[in-house]
N, C-alpha and C positions, 0 to 999 in steps of 0.2 A: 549508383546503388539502386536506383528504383526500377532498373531493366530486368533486376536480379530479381526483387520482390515479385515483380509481373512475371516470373518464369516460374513459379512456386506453386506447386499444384496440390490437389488433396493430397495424396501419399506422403510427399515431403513435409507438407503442414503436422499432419496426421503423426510422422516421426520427431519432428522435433515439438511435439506436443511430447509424444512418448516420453525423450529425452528430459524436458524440463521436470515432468512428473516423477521420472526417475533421479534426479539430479536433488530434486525439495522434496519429494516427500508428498503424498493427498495432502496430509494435514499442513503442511505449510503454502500449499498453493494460496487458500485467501487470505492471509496473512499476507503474501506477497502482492496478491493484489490490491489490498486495500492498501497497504503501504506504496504502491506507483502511485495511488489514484490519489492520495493526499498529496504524496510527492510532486505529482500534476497542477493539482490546486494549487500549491503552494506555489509552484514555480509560473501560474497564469498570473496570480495574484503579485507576484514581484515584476514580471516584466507590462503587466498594467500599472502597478504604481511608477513605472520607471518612463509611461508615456505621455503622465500627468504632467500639466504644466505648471501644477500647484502642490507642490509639495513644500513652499514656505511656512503655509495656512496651517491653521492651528484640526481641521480636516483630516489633514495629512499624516500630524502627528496621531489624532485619535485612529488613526486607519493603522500604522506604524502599532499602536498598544492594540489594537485587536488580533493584528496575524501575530505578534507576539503571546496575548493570549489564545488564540485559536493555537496554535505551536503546543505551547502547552498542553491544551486538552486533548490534542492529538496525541500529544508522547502518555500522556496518565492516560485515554483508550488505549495505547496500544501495549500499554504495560498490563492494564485490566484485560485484555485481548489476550494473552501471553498468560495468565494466570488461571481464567476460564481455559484456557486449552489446556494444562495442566490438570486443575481438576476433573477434565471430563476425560483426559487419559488415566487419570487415578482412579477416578472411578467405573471406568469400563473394566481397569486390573479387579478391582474390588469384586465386581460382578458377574466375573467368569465363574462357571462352575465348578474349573478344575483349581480354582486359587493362586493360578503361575500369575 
């Protein structure tokens, strides 16, 4: 696979930029982004706890109730994240001139 990525030049990039922007949408590109980059986190965060040696220790467990809490605030941002994108498509409708 990585002979393929080394053979990928601007135009091709440039296309399959095209493509994803056509496929989601402007408005959903950081959405989508921010959602990998948690997704990223989260998935450093599980295969670091899976290299510890101490995961008996009471540590372990308060490490376990944070990404459990961190999970959380991630899903309520990205519901608040989802809800601000809403209002500022309502009210861009609100603020056209012509009222459509």
């Amino acid at each position: 696979m990585l002979p393929l990525i080394g053979s990928l030049g601007t135009p091709e990039l440039l296309i399959i930029l095209g493509i994803v922007v056509l496929l989601f949408g402007a408005t959903k590109l950081p959405d989508l982004a921010r959602g990998s980059g948690r997704a990223l986190r989260i998935f450093k965060a599980e295969t670091k706890g899976l290299t510890d040696d101490e995961e008996d220790t009471p540590e372990a467990t308060t490490s376990a109730q944070e990404i459990a809490q961190q999970r959380e605030l991630e899903s309520r941002q990205a519901d608040l994240d989802r809800r601000q994108a809403e209002i500022d498509a309502e009210r861009e409708r609100l603020n056209r001139p012509d009222g459509a």
